[in-house]
C-alpha positions in Angstrom: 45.8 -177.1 255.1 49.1 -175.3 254.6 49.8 -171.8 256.5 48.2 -169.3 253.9 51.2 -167.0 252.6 51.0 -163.7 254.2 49.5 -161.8 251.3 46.9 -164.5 251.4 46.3 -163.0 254.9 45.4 -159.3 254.7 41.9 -159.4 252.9 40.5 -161.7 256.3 42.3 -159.4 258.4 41.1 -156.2 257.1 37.5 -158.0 257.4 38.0 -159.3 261.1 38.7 -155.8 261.8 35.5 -154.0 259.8 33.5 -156.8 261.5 34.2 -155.8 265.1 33.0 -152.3 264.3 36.0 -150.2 265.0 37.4 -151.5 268.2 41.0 -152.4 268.9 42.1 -155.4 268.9 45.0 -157.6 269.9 47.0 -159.1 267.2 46.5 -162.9 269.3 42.7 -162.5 269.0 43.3 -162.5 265.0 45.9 -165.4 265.0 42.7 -167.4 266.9 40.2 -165.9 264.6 42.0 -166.1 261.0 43.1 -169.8 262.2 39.7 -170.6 262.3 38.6 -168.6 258.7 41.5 -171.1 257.0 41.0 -173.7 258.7 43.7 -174.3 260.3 44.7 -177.5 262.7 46.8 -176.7 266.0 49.8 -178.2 264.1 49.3 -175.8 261.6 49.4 -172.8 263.9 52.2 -174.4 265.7 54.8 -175.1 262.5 57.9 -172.9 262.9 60.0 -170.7 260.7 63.2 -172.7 259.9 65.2 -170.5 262.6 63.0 -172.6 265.1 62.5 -169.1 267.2 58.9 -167.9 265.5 55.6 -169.9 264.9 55.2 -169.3 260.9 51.6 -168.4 261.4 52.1 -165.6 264.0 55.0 -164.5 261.7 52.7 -163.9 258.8 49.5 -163.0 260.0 52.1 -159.7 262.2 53.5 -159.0 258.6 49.4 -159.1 256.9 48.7 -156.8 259.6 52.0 -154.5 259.6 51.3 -154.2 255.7 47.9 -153.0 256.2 49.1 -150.8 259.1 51.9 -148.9 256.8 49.1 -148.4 253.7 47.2 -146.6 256.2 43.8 -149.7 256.4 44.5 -150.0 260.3 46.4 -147.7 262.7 48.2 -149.4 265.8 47.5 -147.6 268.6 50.4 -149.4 270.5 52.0 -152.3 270.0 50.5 -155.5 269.5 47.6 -154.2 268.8 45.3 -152.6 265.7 42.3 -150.6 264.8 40.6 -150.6 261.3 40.9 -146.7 259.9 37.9 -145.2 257.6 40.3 -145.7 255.0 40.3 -149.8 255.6 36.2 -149.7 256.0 36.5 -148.3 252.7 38.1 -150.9 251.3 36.6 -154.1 253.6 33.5 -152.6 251.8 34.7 -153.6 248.8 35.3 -157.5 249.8 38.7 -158.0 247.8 39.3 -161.0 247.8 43.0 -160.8 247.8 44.9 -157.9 248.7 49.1 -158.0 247.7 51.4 -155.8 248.2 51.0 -154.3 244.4 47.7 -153.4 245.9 48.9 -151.3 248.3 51.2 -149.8 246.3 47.6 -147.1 245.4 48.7 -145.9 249.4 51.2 -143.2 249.0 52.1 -144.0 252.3 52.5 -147.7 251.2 54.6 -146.7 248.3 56.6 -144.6 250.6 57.5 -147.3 252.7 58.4 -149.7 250.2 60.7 -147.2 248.0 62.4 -146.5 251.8 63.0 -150.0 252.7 63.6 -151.1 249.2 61.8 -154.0 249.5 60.4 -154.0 246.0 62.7 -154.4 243.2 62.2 -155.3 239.7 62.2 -159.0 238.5 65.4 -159.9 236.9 65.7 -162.9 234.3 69.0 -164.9 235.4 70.4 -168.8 234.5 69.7 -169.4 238.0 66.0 -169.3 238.8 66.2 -166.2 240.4 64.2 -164.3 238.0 60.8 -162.9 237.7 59.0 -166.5 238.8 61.4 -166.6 242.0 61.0 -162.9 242.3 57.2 -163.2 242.3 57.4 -165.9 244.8 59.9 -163.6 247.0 57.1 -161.1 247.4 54.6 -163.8 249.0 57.2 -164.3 252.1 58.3 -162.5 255.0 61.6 -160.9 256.0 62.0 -164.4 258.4 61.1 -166.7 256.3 63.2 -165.5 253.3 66.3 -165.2 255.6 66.1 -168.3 256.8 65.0 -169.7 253.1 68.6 -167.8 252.2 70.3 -169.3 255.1 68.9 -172.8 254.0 70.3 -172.6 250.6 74.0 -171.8 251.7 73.8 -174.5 254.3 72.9 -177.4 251.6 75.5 -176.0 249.4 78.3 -175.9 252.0 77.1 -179.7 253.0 77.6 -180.8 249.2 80.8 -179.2 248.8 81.9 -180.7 252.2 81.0 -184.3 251.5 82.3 -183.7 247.4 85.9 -183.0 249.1 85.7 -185.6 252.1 85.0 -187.9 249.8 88.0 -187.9 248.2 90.3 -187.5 251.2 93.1 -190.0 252.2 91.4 -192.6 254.7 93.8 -191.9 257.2 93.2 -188.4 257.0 89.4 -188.8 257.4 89.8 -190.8 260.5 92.0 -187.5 261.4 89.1 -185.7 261.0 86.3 -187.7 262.7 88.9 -187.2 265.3 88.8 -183.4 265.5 85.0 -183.6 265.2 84.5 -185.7 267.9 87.4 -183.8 270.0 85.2 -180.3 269.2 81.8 -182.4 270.4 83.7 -182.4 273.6 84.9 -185.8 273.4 88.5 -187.5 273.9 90.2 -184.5 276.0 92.4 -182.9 274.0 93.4 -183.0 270.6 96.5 -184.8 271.8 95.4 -187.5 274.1 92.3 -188.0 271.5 95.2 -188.7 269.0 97.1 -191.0 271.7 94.0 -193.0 272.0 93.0 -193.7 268.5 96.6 -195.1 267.8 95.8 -197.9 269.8 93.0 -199.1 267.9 93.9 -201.6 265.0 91.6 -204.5 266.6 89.5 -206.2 263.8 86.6 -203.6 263.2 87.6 -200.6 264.7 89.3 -197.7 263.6 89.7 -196.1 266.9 89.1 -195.9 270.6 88.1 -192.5 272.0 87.5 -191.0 275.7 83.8 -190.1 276.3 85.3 -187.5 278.5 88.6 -185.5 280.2 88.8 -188.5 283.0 88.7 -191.6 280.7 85.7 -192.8 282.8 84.6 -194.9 279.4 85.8 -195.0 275.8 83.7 -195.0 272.8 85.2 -197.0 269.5 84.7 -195.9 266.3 84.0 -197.0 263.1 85.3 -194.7 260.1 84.5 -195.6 256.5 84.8 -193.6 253.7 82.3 -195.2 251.7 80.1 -194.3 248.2 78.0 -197.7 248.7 75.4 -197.7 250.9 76.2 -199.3 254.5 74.2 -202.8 255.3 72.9 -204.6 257.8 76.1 -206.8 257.7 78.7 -204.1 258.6 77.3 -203.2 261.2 76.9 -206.8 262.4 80.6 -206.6 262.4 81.1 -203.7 264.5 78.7 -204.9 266.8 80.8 -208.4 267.1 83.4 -205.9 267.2 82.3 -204.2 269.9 81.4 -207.8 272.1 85.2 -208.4 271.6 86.1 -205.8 273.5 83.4 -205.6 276.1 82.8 -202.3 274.7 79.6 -200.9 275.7 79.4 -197.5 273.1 80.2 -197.1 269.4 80.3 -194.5 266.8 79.6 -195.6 263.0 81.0 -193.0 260.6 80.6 -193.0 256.7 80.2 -190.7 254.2 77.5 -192.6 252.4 74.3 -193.5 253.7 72.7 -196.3 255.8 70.3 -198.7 254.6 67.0 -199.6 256.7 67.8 -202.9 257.8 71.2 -201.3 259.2 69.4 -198.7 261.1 66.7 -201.3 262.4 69.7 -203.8 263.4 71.8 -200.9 265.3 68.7 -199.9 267.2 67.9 -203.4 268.7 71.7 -204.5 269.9 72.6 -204.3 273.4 75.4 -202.1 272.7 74.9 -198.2 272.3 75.5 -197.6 268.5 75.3 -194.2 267.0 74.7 -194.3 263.2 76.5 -191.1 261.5 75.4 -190.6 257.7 77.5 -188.3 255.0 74.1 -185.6 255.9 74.7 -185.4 259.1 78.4 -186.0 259.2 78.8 -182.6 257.0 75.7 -181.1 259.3 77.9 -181.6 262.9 81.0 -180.3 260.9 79.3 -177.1 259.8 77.5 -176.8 263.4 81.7 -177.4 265.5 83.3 -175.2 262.5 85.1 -178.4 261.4 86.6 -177.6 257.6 84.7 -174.8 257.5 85.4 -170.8 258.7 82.7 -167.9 259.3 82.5 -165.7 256.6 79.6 -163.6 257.8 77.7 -162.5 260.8 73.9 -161.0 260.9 71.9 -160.4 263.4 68.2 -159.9 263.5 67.0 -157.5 265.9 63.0 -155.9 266.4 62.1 -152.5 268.5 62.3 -152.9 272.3 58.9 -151.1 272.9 59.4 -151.2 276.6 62.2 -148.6 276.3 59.8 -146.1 274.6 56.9 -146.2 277.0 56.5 -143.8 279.8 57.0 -145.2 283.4 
């Protein structure tokens, strides 16, 4: 089944901890527990938050717990790890069977927290389905996860405005541009003997010739379309041939469409080593090597070094 959403979380928490009968424990014994309570295969458990640094089901179940922790249900005697209080027994007692975070706003302490962080605002109606519905749904993730939904929302838009303009650039100017991605990859040298090389291209099927590295030890040709049809099997037959003309070894297919399957099947079978570059992943590697595109903001995500407040 799907990782529950944290919310979903706190009510089986709050009872693992009345069921051990007051005793501390670790926050690893309830990801094993609670896994178990929801089912939950070892690819579940092991699915990661899009920033590929957290497991999404250790990321929710600390967030269920921290919840409960601020409204005052467990304490944390250090961190890590978590004790139900009378006030949680109270509650377990009561079996909810779903405790939120308007729930906890009854905690003053909860309440507290929340106004302090600000992390409860009221739902807005806007033209862009932000309003209460995407509000609502907000509430049900975790600082991570809606970073990194954030962060995945401005990455998709900057890839559609990337491929809307390279689209409509000269074809002389994109092959310009495949060179100064490939020259920021850490291909060709420098961005003047990269340019030196791909002038002497101009052989039936290639657009340009390119050092795999500073030395020249081997060249990889390239194949630059700027396409709105989808690329077939047959085009990249002819690269291929291509490619056997000049006893080349490695080549680079670039369009800003797509390829179909029979193209992808073909490229994977030849001799030759032929890289298949799509319009996705041609605007992904241009946003990774800052190709057409400039930082316009910085965060970073930091948590409390613990070790620096414990005693020696």
């Amino acid at each position: 089944m799907p990782v529950p959403e944290f919310n979903e979380i706190k009510a089986p928490a709050l009872q693992f901890f009345a069921e051990k009968g007051g005793s501390p424990h670790k926050i690893s014994e309830v990801y094993g527990a609670l896994a178990q309570h929801f089912n939950l295969t070892v690819q579940d458990q092991n699915e990661l938050l899009p920033s590929g640094t957290q497991r999404r089901w250790h990321n929710r179940t600390n967030w269920a717990c921290y919840d409960l922790y601020r409204a005052g249900l467990l304490d944390r005697p250090k961190r890590g790890v978590y004790v139900i209080t009378e006030a949680g027994k109270q509650v377990a007692a009561q079996k909810p069977k779903h405790i939120n975070r308007e729930f906890l706003m009854q905690y003053p302490q909860f309440a507290q927290f929340v106004k302090t962080t600000d992390t409860k605002r009221e739902p807005v109606s806007t033209s862009d389905g932000s309003g209460p519905e995407a509000h609502s749904e907000g509430r049900d993730k975790t600082p991570e996860e809606l970073i990194g939904a954030a962060y995945q929302l401005l990455h998709a838009t900057i890839k559609k405005d990337l491929l809307d303009l390279v689209k409509k650039m000269d074809p002389f100017r994109f092959e310009q541009l495949v060179v100064d991605l490939l020259v920021a990859m850490g291909y060709g040298g420098s961005r003047e003997e990269a340019a030196h090389v791909t002038k002497a291209s101009g052989d039936e099927g290639i657009d340009g010739v390119i050092n795999e590295d500073r030395l020249g030890l081997d060249v990889i040709y390239l194949q630059a379309k700027r396409w709105q049809q989808t690329v077939g099997r047959k085009e990249i037959q002819s690269f291929v041939g291509a490619l056997a003309g000049q006893q080349a070894h490695k080549g680079v297919f670039i369009t800003t469409s797509d390829f179909a399957d029979t193209a992808i099947t073909y490229a994977k079978k030849v001799s030759q080593k032929v890289i298949l570059i799509d319009g996705d992943r041609l605007a992904d590697l241009m946003i990774q090597y800052d190709i057409g595109v400039s930082k316009s903001h910085s965060y970073q995500v930091k948590h409390v070094d613990i070790d620096y407040f414990e005693s020696d």
